[in-house]
PDB file of N, H, CA, C and O in Angstrom:
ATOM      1  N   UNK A   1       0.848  -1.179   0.000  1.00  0.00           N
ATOM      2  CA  UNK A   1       0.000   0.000   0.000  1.00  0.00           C
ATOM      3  C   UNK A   1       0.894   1.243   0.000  1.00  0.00           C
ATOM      4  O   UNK A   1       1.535   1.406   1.038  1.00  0.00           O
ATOM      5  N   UNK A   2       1.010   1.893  -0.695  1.00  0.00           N
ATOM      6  H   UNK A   2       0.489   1.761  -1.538  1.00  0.00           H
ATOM      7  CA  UNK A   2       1.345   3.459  -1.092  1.00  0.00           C
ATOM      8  C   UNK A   2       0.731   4.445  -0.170  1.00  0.00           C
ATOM      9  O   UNK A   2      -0.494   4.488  -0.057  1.00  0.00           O
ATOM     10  N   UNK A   3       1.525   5.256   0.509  1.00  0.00           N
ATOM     11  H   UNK A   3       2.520   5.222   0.417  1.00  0.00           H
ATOM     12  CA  UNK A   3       0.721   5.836   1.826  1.00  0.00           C
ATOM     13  C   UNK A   3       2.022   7.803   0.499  1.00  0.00           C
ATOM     14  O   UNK A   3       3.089   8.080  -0.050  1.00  0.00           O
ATOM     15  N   UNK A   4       0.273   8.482   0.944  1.00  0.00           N
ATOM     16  H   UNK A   4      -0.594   8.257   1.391  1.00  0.00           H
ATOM     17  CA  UNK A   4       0.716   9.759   0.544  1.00  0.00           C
ATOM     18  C   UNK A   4       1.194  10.569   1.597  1.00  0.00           C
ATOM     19  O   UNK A   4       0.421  10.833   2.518  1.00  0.00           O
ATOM     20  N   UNK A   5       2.655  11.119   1.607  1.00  0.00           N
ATOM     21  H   UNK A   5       3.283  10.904   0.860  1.00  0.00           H
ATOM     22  CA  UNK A   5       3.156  11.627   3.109  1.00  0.00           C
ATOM     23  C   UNK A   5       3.020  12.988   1.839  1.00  0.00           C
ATOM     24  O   UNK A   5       4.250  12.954   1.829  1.00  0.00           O
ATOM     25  N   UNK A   6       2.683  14.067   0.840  1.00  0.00           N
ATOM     26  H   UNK A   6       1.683  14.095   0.848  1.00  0.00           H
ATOM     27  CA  UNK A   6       2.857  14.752   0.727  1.00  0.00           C
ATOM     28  C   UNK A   6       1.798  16.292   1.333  1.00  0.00           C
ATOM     29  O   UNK A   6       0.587  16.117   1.468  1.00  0.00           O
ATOM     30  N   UNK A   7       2.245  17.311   1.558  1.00  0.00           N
ATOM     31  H   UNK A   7       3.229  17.454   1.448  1.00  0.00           H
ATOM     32  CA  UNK A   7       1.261  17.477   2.405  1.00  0.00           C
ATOM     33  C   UNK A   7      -0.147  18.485   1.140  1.00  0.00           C
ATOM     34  O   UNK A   7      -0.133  18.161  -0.048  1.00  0.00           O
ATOM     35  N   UNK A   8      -1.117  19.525   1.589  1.00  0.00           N
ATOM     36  H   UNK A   8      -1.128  19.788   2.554  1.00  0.00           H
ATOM     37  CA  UNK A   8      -1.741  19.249   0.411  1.00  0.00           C
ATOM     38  C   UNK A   8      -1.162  20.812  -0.566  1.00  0.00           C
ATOM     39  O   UNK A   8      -1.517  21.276  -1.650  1.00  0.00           O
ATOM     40  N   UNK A   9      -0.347  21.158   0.255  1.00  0.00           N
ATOM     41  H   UNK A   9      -0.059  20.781   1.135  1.00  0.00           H
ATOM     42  CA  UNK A   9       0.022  22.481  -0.509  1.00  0.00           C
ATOM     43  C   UNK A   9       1.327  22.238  -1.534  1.00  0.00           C
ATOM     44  O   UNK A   9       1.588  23.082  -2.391  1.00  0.00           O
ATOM     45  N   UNK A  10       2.008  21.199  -1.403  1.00  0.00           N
ATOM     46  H   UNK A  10       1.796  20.513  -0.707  1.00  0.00           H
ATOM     47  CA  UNK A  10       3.000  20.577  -2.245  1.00  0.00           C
ATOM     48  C   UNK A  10       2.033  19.834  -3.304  1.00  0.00           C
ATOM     49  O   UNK A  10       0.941  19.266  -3.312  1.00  0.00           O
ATOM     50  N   UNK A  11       3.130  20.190  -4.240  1.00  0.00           N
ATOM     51  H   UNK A  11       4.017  20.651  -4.233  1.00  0.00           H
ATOM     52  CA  UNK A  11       2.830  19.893  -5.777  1.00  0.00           C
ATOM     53  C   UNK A  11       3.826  18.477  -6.014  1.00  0.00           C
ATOM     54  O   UNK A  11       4.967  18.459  -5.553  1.00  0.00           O
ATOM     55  N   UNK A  12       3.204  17.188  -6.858  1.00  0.00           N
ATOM     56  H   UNK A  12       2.277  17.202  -7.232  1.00  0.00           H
ATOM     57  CA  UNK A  12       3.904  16.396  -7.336  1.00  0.00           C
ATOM     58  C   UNK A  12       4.537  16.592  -7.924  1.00  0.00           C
ATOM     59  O   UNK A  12       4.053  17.035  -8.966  1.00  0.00           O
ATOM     60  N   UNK A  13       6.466  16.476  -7.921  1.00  0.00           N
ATOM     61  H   UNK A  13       6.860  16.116  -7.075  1.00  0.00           H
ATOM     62  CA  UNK A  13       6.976  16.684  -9.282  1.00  0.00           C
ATOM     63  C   UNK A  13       6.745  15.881 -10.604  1.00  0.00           C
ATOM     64  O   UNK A  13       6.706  14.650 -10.605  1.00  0.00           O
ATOM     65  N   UNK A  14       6.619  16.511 -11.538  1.00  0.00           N
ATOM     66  H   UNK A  14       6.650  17.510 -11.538  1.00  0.00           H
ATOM     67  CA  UNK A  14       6.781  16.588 -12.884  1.00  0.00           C
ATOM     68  C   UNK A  14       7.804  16.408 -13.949  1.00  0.00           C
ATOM     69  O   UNK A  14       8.670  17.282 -13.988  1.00  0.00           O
ATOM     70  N   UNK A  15       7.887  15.246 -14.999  1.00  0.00           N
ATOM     71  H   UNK A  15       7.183  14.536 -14.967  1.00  0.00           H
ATOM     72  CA  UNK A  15       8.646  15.120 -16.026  1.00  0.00           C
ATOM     73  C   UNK A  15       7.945  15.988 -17.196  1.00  0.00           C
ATOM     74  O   UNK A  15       6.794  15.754 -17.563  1.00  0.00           O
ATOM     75  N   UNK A  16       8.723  16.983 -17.730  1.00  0.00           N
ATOM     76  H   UNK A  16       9.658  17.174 -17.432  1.00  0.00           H
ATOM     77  CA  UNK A  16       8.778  17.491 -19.041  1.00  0.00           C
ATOM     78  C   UNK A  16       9.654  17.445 -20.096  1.00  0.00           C
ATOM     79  O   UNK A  16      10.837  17.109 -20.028  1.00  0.00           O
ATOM     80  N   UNK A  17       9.049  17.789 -21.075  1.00  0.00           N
ATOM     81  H   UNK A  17       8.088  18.061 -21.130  1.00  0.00           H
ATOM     82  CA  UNK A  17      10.347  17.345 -22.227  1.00  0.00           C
ATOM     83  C   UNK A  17      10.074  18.460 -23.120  1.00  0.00           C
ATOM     84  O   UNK A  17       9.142  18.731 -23.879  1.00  0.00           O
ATOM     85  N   UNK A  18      11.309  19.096 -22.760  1.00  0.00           N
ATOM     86  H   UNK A  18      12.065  18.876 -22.144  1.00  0.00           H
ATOM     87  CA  UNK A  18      11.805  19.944 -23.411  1.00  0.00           C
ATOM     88  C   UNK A  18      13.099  20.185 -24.950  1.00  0.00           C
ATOM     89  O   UNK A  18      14.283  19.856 -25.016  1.00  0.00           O
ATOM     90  N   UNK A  19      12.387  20.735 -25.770  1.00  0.00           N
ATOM     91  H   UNK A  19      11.425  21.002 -25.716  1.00  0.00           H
ATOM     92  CA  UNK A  19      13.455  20.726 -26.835  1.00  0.00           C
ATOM     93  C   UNK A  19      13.928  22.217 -27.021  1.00  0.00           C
ATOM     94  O   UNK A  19      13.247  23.239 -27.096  1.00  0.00           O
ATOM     95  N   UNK A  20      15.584  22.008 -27.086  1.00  0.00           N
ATOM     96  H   UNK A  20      16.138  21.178 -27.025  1.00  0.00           H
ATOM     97  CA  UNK A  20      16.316  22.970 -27.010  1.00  0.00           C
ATOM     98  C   UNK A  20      16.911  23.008 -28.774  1.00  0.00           C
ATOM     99  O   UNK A  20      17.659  22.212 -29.340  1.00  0.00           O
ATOM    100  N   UNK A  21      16.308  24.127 -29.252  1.00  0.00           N
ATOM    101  H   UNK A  21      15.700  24.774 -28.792  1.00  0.00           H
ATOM    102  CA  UNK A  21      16.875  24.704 -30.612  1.00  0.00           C
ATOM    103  C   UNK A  21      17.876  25.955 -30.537  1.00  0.00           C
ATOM    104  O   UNK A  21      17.667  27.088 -30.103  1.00  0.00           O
ATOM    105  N   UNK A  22      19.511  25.157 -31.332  1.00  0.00           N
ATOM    106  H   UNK A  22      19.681  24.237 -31.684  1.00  0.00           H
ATOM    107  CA  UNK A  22      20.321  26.568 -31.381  1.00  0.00           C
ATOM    108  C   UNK A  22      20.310  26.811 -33.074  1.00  0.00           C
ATOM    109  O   UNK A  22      20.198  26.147 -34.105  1.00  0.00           O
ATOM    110  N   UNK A  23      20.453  27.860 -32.751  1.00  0.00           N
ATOM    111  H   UNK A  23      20.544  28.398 -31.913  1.00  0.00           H
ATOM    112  CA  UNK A  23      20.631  28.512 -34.620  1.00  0.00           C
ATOM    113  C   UNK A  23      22.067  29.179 -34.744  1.00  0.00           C
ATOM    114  O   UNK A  23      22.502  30.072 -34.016  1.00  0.00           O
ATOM    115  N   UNK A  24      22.586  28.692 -35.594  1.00  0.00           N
ATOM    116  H   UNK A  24      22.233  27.967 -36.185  1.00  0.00           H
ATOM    117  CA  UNK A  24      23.722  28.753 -36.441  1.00  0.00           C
ATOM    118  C   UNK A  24      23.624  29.735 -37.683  1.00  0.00           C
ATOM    119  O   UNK A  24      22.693  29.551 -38.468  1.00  0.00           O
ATOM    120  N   UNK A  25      24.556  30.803 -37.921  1.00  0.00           N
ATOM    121  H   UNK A  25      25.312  30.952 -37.284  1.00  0.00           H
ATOM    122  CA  UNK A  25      23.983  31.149 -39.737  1.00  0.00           C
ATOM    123  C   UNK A  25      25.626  31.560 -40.215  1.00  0.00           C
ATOM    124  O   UNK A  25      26.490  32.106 -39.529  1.00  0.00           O
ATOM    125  N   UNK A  26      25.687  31.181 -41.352  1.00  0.00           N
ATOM    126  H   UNK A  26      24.985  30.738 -41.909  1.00  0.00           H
ATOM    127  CA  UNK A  26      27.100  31.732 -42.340  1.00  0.00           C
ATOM    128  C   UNK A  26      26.801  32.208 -43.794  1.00  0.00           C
ATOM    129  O   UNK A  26      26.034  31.462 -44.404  1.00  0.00           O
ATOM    130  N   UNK A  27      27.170  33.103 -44.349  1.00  0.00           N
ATOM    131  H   UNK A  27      27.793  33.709 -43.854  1.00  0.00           H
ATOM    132  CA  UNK A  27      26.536  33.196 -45.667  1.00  0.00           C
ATOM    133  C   UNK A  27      27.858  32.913 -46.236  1.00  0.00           C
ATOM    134  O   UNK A  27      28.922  33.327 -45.774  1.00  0.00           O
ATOM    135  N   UNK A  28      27.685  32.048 -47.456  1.00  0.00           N
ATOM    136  H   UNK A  28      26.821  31.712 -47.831  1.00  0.00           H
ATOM    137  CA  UNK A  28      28.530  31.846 -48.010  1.00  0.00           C
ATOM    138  C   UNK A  28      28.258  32.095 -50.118  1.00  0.00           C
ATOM    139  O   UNK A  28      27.314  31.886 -50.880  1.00  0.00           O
ATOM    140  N   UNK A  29      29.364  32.506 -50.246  1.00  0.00           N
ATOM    141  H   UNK A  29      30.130  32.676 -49.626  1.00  0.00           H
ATOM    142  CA  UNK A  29      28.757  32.395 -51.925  1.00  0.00           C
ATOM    143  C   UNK A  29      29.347  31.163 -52.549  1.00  0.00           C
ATOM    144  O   UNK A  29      30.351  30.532 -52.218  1.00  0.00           O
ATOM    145  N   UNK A  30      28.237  30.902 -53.821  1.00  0.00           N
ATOM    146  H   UNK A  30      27.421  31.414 -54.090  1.00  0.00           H
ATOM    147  CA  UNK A  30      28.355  29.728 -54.841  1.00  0.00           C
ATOM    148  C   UNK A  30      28.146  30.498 -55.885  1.00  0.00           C
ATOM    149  O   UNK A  30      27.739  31.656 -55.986  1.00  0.00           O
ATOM    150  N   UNK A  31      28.655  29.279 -57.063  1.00  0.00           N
ATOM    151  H   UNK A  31      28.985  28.338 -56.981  1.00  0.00           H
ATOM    152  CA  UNK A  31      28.315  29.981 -58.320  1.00  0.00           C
ATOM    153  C   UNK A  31      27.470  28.875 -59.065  1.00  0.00           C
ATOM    154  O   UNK A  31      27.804  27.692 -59.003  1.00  0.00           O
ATOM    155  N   UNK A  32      26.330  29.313 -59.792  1.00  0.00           N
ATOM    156  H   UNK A  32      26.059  30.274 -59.842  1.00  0.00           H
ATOM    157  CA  UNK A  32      25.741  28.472 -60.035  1.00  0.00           C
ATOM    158  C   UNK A  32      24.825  29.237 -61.129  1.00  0.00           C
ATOM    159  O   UNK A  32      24.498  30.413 -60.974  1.00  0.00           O
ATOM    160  N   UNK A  33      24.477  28.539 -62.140  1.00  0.00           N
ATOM    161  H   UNK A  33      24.743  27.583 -62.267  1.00  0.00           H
ATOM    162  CA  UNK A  33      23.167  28.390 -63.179  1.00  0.00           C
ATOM    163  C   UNK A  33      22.023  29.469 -63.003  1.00  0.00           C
ATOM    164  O   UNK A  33      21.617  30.209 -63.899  1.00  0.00           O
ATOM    165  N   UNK A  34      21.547  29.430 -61.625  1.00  0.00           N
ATOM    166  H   UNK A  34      21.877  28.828 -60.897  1.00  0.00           H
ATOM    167  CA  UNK A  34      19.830  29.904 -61.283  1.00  0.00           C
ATOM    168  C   UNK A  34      19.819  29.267 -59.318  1.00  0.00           C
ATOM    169  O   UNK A  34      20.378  28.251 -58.904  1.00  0.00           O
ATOM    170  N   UNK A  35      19.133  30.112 -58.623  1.00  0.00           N
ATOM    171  H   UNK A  35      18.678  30.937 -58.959  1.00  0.00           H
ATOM    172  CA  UNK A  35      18.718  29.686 -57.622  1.00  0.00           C
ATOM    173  C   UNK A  35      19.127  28.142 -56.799  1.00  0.00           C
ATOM    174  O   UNK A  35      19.898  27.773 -55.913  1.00  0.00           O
ATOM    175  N   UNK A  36      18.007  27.488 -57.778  1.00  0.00           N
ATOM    176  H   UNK A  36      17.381  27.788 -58.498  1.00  0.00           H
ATOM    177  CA  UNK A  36      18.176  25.892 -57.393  1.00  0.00           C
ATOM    178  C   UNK A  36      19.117  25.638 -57.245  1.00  0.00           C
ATOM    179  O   UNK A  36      19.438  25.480 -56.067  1.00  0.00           O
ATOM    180  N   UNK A  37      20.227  25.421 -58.359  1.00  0.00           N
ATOM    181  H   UNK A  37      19.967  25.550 -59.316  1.00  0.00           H
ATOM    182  CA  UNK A  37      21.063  25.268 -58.426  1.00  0.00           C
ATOM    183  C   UNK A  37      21.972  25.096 -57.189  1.00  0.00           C
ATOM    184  O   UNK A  37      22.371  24.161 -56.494  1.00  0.00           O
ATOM    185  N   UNK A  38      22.152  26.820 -57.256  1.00  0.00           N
ATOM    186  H   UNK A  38      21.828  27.580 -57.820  1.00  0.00           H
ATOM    187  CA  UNK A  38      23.091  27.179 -56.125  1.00  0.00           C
ATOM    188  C   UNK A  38      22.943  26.979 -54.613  1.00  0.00           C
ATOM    189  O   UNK A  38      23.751  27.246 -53.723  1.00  0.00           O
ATOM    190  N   UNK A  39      21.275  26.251 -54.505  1.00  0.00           N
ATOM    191  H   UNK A  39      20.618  26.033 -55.227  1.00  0.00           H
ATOM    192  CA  UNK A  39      20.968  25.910 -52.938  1.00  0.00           C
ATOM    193  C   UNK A  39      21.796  23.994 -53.024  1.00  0.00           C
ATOM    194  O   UNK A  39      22.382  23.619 -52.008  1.00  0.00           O
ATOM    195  N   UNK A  40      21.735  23.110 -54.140  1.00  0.00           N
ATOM    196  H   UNK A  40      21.258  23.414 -54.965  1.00  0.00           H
ATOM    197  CA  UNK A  40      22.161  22.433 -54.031  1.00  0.00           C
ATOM    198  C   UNK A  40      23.459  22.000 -53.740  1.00  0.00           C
ATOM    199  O   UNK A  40      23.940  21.045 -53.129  1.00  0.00           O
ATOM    200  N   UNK A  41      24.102  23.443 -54.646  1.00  0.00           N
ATOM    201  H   UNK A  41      23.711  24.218 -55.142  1.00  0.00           H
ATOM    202  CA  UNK A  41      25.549  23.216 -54.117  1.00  0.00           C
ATOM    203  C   UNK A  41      25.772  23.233 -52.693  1.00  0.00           C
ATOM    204  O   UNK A  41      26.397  22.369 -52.078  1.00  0.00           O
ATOM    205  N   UNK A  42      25.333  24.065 -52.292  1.00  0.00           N
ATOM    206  H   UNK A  42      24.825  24.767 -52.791  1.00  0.00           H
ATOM    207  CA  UNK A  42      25.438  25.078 -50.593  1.00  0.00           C
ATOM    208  C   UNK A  42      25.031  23.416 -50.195  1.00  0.00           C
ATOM    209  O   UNK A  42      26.049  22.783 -49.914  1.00  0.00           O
ATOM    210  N   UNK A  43      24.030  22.771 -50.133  1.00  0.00           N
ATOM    211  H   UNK A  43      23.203  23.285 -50.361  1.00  0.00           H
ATOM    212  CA  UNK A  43      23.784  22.050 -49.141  1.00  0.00           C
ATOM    213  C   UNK A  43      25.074  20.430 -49.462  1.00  0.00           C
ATOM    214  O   UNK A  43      25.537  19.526 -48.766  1.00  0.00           O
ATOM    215  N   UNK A  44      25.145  20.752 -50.517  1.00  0.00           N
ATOM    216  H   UNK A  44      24.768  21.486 -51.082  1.00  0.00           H
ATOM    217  CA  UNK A  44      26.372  19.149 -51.040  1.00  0.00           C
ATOM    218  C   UNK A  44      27.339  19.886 -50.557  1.00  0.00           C
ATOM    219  O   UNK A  44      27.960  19.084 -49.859  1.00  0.00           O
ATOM    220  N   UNK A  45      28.079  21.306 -50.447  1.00  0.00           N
ATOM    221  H   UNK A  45      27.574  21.958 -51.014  1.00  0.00           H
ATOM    222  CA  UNK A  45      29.555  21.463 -49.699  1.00  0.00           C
ATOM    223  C   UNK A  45      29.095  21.372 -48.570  1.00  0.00           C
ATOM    224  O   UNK A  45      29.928  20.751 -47.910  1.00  0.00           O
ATOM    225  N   UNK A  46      28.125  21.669 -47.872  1.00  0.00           N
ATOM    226  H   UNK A  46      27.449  22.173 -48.409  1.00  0.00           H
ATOM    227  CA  UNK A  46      28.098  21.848 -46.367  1.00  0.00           C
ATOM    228  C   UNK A  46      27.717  20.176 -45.579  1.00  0.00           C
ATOM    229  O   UNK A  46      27.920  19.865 -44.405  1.00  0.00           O
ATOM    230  N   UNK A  47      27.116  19.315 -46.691  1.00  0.00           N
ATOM    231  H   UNK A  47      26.951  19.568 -47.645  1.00  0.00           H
ATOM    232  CA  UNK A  47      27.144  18.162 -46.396  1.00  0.00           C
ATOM    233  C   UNK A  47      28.735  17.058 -46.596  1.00  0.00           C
ATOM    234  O   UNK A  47      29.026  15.917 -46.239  1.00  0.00           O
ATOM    235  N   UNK A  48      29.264  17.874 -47.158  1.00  0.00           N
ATOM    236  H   UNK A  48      29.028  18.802 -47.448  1.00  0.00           H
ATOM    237  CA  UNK A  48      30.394  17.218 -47.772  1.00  0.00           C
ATOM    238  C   UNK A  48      31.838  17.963 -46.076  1.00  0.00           C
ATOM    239  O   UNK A  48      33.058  17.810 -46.133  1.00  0.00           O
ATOM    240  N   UNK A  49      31.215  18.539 -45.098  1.00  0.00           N
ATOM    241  H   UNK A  49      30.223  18.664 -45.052  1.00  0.00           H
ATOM    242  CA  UNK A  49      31.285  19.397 -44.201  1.00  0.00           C
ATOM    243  C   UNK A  49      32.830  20.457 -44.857  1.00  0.00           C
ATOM    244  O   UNK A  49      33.741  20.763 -44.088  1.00  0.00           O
ATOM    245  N   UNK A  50      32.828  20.807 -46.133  1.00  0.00           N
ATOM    246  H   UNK A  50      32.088  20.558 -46.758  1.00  0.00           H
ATOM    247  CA  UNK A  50      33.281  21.795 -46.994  1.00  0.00           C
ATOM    248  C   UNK A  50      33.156  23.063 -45.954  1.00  0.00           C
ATOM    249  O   UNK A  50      34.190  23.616 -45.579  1.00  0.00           O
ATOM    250  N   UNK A  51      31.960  23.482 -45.527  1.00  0.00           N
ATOM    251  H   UNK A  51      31.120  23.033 -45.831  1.00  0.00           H
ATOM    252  CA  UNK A  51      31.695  23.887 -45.198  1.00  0.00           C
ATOM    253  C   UNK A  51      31.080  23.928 -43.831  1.00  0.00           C
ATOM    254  O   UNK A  51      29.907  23.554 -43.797  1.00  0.00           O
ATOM    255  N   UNK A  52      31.744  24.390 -42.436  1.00  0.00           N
ATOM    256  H   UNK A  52      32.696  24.694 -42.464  1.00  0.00           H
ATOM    257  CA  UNK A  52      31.823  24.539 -41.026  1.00  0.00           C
ATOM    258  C   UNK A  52      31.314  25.692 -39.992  1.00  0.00           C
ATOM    259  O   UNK A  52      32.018  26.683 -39.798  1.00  0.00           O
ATOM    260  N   UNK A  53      29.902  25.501 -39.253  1.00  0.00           N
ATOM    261  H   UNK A  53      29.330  24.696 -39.411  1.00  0.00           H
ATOM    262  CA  UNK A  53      29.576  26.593 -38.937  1.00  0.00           C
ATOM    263  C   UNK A  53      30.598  26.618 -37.241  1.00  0.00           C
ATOM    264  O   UNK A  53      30.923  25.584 -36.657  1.00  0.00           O
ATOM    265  N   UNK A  54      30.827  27.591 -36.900  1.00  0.00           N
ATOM    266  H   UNK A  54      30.563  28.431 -37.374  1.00  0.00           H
ATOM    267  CA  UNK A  54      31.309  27.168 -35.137  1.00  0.00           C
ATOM    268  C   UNK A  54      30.619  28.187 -34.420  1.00  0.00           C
ATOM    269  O   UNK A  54      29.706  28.889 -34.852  1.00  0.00           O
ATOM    270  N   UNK A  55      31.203  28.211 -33.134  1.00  0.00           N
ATOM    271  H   UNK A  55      31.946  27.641 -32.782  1.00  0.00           H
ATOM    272  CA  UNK A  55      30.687  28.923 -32.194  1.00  0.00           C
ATOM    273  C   UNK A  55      30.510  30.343 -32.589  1.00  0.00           C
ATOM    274  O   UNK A  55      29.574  30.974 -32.098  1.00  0.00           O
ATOM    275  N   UNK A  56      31.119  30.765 -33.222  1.00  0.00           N
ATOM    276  H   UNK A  56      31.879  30.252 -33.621  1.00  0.00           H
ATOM    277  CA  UNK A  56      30.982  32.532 -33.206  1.00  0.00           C
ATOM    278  C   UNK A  56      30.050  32.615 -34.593  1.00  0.00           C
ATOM    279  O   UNK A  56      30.028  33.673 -35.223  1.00  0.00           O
ATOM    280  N   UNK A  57      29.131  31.232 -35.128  1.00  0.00           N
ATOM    281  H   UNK A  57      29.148  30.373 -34.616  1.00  0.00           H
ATOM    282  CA  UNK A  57      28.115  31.609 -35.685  1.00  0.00           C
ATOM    283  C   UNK A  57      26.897  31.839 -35.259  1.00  0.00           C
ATOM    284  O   UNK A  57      25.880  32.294 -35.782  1.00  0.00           O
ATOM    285  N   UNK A  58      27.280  31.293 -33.816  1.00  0.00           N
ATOM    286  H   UNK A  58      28.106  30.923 -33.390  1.00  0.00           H
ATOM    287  CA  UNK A  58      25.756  31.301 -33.476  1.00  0.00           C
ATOM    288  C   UNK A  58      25.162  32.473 -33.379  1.00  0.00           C
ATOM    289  O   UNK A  58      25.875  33.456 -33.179  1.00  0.00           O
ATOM    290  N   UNK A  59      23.548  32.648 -33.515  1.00  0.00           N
ATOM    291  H   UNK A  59      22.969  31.849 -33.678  1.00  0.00           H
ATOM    292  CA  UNK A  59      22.538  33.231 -33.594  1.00  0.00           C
ATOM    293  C   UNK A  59      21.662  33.113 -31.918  1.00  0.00           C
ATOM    294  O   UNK A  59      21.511  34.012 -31.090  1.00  0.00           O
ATOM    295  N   UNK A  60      21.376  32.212 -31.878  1.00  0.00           N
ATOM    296  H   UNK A  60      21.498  31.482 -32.550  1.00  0.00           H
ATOM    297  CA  UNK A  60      20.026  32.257 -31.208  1.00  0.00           C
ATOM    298  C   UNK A  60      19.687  30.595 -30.571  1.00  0.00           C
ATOM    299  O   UNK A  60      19.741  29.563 -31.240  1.00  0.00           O
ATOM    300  N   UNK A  61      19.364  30.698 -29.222  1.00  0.00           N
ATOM    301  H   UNK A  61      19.320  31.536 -28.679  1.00  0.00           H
ATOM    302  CA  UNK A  61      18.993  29.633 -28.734  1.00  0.00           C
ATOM    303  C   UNK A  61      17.662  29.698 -27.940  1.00  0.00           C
ATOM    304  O   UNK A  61      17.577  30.412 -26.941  1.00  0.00           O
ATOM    305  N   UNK A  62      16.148  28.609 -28.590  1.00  0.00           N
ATOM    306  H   UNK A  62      16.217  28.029 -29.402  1.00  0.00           H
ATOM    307  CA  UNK A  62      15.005  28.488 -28.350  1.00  0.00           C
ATOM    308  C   UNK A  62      14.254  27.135 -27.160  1.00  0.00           C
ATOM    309  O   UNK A  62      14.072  25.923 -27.277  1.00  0.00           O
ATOM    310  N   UNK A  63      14.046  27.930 -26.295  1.00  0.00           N
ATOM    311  H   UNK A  63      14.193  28.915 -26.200  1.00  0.00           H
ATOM    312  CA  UNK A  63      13.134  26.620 -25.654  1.00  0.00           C
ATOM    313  C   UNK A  63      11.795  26.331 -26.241  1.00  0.00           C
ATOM    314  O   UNK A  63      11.082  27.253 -26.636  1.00  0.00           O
ATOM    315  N   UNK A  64      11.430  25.085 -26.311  1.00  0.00           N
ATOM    316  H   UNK A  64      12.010  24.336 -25.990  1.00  0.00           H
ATOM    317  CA  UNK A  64      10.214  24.798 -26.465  1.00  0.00           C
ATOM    318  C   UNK A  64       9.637  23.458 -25.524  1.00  0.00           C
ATOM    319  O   UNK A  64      10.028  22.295 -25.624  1.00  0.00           O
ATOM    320  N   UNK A  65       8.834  23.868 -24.803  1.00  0.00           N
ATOM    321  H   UNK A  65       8.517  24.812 -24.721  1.00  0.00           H
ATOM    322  CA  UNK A  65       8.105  23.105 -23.922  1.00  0.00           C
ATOM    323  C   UNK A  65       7.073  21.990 -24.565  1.00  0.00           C
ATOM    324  O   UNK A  65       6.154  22.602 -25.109  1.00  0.00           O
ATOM    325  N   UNK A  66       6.902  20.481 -24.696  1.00  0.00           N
ATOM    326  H   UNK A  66       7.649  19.984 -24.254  1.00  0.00           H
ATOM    327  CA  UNK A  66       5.746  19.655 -24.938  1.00  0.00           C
ATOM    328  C   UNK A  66       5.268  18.728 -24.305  1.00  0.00           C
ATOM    329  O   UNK A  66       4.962  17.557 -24.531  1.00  0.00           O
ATOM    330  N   UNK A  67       5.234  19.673 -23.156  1.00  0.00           N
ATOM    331  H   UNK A  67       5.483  20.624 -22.972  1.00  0.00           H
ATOM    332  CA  UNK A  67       4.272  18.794 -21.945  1.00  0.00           C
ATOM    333  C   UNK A  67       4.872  17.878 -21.079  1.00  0.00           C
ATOM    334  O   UNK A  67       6.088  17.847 -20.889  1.00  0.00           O
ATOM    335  N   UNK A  68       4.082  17.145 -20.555  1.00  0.00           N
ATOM    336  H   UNK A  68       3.094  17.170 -20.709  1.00  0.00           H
ATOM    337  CA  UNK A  68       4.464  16.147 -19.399  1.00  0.00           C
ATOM    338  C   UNK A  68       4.618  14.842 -20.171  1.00  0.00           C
ATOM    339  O   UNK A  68       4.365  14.609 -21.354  1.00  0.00           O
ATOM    340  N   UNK A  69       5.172  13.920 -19.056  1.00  0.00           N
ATOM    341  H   UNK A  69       5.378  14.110 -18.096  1.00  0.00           H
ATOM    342  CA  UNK A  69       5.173  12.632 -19.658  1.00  0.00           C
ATOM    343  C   UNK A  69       3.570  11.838 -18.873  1.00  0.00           C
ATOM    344  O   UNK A  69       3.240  10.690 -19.171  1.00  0.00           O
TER     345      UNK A  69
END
């Protein structure tokens, strides 16, 4: 048997899950055809990690709260 010792002005703690978003930004130039193009390159050097964002890119860091478990 589970006996409640909490008294009634205490609150049960709580699991939340929280997601933490940081933002990164670098502008970099390509040369390319048209638009498309040039987003494909950007994302094949930066996947190819050609291209390296670091700390002194950062922008911005977001909480977002989604509830309890």
């Amino acid at each position: 048997m589970k006996v409640n010792t909490m008294k009634k002005d205490e609150k049960a703690a709580q699991k939340f899950q929280i997601e933490i978003v940081e933002t990164m930004s670098a502008l970099v130039e390509v040369v390319a055809e048209n638009s498309e193009t040039a987003l494909l390159k950007a994302r094949e050097i930066y996947r190819n990690e050609d291209i390296i964002l670091y700390p002194d890119d950062f922008i911005d860091t977001k909480f977002n709260i989604f509830g309890r478990e």
